[in-house]
C-alpha positions as CSV (number, residue, x, y, z in Angstrom):
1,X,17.4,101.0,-73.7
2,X,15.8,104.2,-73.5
3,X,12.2,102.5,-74.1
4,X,13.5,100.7,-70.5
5,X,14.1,103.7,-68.7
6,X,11.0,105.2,-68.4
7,X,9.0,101.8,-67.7
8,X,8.0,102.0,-64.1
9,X,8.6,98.2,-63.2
10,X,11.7,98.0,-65.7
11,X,15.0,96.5,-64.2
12,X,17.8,98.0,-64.5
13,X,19.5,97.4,-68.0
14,X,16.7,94.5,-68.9
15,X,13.4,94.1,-70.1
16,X,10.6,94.5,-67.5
17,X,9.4,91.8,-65.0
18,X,7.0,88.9,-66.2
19,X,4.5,88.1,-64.1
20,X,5.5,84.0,-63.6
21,X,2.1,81.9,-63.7
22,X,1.1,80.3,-60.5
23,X,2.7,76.6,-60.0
24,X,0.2,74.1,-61.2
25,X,-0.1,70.1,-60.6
26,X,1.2,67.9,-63.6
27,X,-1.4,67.5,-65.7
28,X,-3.4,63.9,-63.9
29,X,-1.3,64.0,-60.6
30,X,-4.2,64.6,-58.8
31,X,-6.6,62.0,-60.0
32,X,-3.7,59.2,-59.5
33,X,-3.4,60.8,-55.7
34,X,-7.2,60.1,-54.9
35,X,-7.1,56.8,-56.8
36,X,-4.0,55.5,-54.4
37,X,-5.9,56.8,-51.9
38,X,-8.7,54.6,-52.9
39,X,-6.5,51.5,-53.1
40,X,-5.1,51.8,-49.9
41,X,-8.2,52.0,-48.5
42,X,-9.4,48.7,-50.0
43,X,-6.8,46.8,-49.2
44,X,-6.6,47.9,-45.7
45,X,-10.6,46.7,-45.5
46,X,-10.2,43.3,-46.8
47,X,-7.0,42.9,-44.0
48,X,-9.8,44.2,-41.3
49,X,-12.4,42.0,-42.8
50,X,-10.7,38.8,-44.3
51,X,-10.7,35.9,-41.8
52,X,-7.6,35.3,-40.6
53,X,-5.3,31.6,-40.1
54,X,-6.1,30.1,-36.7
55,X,-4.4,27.6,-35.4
56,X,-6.7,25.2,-37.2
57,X,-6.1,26.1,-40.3
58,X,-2.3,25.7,-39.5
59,X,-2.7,22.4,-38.6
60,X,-4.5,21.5,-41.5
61,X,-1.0,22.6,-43.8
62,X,1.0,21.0,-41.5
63,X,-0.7,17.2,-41.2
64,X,-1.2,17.8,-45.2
65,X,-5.3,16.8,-44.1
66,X,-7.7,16.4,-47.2
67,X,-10.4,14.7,-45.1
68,X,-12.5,11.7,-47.1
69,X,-15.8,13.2,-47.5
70,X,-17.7,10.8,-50.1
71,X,-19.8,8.1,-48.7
72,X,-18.9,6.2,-52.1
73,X,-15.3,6.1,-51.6
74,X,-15.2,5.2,-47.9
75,X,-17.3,2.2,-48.7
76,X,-14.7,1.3,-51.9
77,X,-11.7,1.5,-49.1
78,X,-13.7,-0.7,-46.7
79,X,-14.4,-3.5,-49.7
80,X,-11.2,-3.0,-50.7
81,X,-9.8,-4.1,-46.9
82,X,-12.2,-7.0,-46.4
83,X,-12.4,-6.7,-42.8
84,X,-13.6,-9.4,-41.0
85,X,-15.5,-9.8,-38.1
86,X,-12.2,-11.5,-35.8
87,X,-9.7,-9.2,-37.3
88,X,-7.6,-6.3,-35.5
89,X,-7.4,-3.4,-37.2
90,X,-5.1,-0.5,-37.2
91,X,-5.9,3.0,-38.8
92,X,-3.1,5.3,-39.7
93,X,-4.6,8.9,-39.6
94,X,-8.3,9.1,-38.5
95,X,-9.4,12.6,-39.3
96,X,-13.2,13.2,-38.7
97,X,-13.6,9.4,-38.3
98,X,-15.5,9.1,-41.6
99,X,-13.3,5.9,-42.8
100,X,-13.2,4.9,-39.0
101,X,-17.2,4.9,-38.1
102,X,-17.6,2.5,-41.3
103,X,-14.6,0.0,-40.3
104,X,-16.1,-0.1,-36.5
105,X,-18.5,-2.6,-36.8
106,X,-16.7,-5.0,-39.2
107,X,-13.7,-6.3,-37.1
108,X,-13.3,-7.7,-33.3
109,X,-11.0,-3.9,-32.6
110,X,-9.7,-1.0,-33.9
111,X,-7.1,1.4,-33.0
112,X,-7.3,4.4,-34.3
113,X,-4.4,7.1,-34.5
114,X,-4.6,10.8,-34.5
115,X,-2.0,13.5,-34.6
116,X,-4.3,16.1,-34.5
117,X,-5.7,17.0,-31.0
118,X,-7.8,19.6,-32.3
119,X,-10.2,16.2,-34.1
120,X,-9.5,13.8,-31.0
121,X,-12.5,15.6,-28.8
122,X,-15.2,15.2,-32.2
123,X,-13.5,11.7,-33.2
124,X,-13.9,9.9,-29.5
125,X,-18.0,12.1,-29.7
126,X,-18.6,10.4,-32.8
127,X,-16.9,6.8,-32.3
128,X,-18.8,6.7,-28.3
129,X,-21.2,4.2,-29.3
130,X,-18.6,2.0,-30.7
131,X,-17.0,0.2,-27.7
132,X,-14.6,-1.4,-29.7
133,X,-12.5,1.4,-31.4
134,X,-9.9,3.0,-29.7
135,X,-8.9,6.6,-30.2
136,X,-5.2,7.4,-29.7
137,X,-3.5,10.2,-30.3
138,X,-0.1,10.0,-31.7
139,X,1.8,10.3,-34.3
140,X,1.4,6.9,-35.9
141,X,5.2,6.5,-37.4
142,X,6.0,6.5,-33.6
143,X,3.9,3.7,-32.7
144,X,5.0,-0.2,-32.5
145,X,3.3,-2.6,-34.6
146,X,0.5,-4.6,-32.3
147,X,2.2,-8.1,-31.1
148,X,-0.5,-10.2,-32.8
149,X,-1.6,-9.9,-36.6
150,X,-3.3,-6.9,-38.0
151,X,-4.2,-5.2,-40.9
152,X,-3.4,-1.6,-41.3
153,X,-6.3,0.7,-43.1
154,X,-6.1,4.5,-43.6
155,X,-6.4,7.5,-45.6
156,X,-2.8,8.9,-45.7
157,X,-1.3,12.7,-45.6
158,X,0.1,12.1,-49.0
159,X,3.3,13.7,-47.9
160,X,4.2,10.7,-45.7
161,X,3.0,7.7,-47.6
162,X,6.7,6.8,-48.0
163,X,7.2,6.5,-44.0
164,X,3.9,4.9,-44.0
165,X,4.8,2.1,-46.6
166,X,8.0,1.8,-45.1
167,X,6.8,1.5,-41.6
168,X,4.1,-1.4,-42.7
169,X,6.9,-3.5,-44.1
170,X,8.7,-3.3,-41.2
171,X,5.9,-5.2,-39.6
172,X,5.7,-8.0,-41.6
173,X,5.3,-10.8,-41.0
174,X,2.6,-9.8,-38.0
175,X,1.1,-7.1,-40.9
176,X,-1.4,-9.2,-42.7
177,X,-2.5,-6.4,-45.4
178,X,-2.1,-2.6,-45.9
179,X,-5.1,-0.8,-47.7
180,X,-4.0,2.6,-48.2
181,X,-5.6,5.9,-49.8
182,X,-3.0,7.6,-51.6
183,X,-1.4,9.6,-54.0
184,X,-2.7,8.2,-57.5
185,X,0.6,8.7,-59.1
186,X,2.5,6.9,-56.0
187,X,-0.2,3.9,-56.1
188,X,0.0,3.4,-59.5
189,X,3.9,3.6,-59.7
190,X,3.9,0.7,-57.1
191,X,1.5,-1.1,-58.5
192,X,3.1,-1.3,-62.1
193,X,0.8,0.4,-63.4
194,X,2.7,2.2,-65.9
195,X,4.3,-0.2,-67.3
196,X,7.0,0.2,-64.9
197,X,8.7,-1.2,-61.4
198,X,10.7,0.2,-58.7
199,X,13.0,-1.5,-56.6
200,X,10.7,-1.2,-53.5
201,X,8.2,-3.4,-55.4
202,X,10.0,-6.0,-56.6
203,X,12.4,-6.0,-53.9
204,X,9.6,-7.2,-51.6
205,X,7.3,-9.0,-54.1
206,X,8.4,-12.3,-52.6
207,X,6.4,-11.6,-50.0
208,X,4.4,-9.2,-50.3
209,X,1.9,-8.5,-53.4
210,X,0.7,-5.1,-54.3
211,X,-2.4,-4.4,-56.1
212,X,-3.6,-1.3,-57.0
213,X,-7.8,-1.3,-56.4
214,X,-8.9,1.5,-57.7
215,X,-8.6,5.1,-58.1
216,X,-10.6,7.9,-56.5
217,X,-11.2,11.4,-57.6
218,X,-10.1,14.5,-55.8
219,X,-13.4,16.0,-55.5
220,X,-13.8,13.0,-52.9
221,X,-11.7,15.0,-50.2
222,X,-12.4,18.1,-48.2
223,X,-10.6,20.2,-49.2
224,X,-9.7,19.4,-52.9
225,X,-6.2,18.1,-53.4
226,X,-4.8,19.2,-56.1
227,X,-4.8,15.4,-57.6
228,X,-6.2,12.4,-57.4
229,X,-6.3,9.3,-55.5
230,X,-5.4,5.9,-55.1
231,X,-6.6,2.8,-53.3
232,X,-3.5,0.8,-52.7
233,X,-3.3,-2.7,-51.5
234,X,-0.5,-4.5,-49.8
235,X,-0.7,-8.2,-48.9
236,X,1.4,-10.4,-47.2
237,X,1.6,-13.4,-49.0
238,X,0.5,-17.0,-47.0
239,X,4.2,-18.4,-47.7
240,X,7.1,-16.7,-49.4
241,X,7.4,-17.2,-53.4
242,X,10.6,-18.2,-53.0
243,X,10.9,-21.0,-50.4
244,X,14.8,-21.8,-50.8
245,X,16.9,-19.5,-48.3
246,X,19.6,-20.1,-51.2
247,X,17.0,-19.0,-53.5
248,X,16.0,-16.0,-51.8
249,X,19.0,-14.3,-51.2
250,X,19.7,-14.9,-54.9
251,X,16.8,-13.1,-55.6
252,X,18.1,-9.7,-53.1
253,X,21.4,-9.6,-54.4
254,X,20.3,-9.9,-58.1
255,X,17.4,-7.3,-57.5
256,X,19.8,-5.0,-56.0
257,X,22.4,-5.5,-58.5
258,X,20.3,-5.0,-61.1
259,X,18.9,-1.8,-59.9
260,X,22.3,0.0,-59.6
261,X,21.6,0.7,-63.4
262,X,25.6,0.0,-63.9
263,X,26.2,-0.9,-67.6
264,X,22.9,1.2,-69.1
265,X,20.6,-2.5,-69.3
266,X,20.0,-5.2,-66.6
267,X,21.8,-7.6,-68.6
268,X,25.0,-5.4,-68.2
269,X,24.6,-4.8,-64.5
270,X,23.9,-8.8,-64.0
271,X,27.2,-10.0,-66.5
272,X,29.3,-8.1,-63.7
273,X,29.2,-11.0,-61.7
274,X,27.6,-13.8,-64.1
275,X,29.0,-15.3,-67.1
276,X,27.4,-14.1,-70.4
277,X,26.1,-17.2,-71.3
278,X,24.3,-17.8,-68.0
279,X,22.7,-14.3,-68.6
280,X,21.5,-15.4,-71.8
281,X,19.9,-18.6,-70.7
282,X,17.9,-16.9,-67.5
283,X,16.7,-13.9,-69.7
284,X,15.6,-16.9,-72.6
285,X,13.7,-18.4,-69.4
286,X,12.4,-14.9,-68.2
287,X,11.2,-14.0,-71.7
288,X,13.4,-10.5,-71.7
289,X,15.3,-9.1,-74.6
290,X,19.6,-8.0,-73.6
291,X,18.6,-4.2,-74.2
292,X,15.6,-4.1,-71.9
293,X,15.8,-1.8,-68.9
294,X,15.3,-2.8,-65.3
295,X,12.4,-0.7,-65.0
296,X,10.4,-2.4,-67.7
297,X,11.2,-6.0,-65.7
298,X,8.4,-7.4,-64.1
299,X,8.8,-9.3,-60.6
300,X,7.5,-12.5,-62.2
301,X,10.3,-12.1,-64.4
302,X,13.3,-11.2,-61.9
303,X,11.8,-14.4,-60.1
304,X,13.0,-16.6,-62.8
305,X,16.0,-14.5,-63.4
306,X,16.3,-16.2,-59.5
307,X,15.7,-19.9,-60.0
308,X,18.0,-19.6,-63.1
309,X,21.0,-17.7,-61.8
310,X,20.7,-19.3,-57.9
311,X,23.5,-21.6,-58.3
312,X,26.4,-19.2,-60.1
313,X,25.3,-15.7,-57.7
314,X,25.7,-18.2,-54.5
315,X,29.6,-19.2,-55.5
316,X,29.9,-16.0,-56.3
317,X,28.7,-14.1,-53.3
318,X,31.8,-12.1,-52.4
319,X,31.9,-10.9,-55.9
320,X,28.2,-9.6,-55.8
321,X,28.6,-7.8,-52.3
322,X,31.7,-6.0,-53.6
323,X,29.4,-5.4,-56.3
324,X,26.6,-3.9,-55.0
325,X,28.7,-1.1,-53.3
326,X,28.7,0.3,-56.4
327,X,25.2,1.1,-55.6
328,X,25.9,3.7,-53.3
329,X,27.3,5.5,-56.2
330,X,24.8,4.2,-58.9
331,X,22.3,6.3,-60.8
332,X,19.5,4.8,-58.1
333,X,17.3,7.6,-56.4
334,X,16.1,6.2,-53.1
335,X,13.4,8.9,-53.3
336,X,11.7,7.4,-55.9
337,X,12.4,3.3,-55.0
């Protein structure tokens, strides 16, 4: 204490003041500071500089357009319509007009459909020296089927190809053919390529055939889908397979029965409403085993499944429409028929 007393800067009863060292920055603050900086600034150029979405570009995301762009492929689509020189044609989906300048010349008309009106003023440039197409824009799903027969051609937003097939059965019998670019997966599944049917297929394989002609890489589009293509075919058939109205309605209710996937294997589902032993005869007939699935049945096969179970589904018919309620209920996902 008394060493304190004398010490000019000494507190009172304590040691004398330290001198506290000027307040420094942690140790790399700094460096981080200027390289945010840095950062910022970069990413504030590329917003300046980066192009941004016009209204083009929106429509292009919302039409789901991947325009055909290979020479190669449109001629495979054309071959794979067989246009004729008499023949009215309709074109779902246009785009640039690639797949429609190279269908121009081979049929007596075409009409055209658009949804776009940013292509409509290059598509009618491009088509002018062809007197026989016509350009309309409109949504095509909103259009009626022409009154006379036609064939329907088009390279499809793959997100619609659904609404598309749909709408092309609807017009049958006046629809003579559908040729269709779409999703590979979605054309092969139809086509039974897989191994496999859907309902949609065989439910209308009476009279309509589908054919799968092809499939088409993704590099053939502008801009690149993310998979490939397919060249589908649909083909109304001269004269039904099945003739007999009896016959035919057979043929629906056992298709849709069968399809309800009640029971785990067709045969189940079908022995709800036939006797066992019939079932065993028709699937004898149809070449099918008891424990195949209905997926794996091909519609040459539920066609003599038909002409072999005609006579006991037709004194049976309230039994099978009670029956097919079921399908409301049933494992069946319309999004995939």
């Amino acid at each position: 204490m008394a060493r304190n007393r004398h010490h000019p800067h000494a507190p009172r009863g304590g040691e004398p003041r330290r001198a506290e060292p000027p307040r420094t920055e942690a140790r790399g603050s700094e460096p981080r500071r200027i390289e945010a900086r840095r950062t910022e600034a970069r990413r504030t150029e590329a917003r300046r500089t980066e192009p941004r979405r016009t209204e083009r570009d929106r429509a292009r995301r919302t039409y789901g357009q991947n325009f055909l762009a290979d020479p190669g492929t449109v001629a495979r689509v054309v071959r794979a319509a067989r246009p004729g020189p008499g023949d009215l044609l309709v074109e779902v989906g246009a785009g640039k007009g690639a797949l429609t300048e190279a269908l121009a010349p081979r049929c007596r008309e075409l009409i055209s459909y658009e949804i776009d009106r940013h292509l409509i003023p290059g598509l009618r440039e491009r088509l002018a020296r062809h007197p026989r197409v016509r350009v309309v824009h409109r949504d095509f799903l909103t259009a009626a089927p022409p009154r006379e027969p036609f064939a329907l051609v088009g390279n499809v937003p793959y997100a619609r190809t659904a609404e598309i097939v749909a709408w092309a059965l609807r017009a049958v019998p006046r629809l003579t053919s559908a040729t269709l670019l779409t999703q590979a997966e979605y054309a092969r599944k139809r086509t039974g390529d897989y191994g496999r049917w859907s309902l949609l297929t065989v439910r209308s394989w009476p009279e309509v055939e589908w054919r799968l002609c092809g499939l088409v890489d993704r590099t053939a589009f502008r801009p690149v889908p993310a998979v490939d293509g397919g060249i589908l075919r649909l083909t109304r058939r001269p004269q039904s397979l099945l003739t007999d109205p009896v016959t035919r309605s057979a043929y629906a209710d056992l298709v849709e029965l069968g399809f309800t996937g009640v029971g785990g294997s067709l045969h189940a589902s079908l022995r709800r409403v036939c006797p066992t032993r019939a079932v065993d005869r028709a699937f004898r007939a149809a070449g099918l085993g008891r424990e195949v699935v209905v997926a794996y049945v091909a519609p040459e096969q539920w066609l003599v499944l038909a002409q072999e179970l005609t006579e006991v589904v037709a004194g049976k018919r309230s039994a099978v429409s009670k029956e097919l309620m079921v399908r409301v209920k049933s494992r069946v996902d319309n999004s995939n028929l």
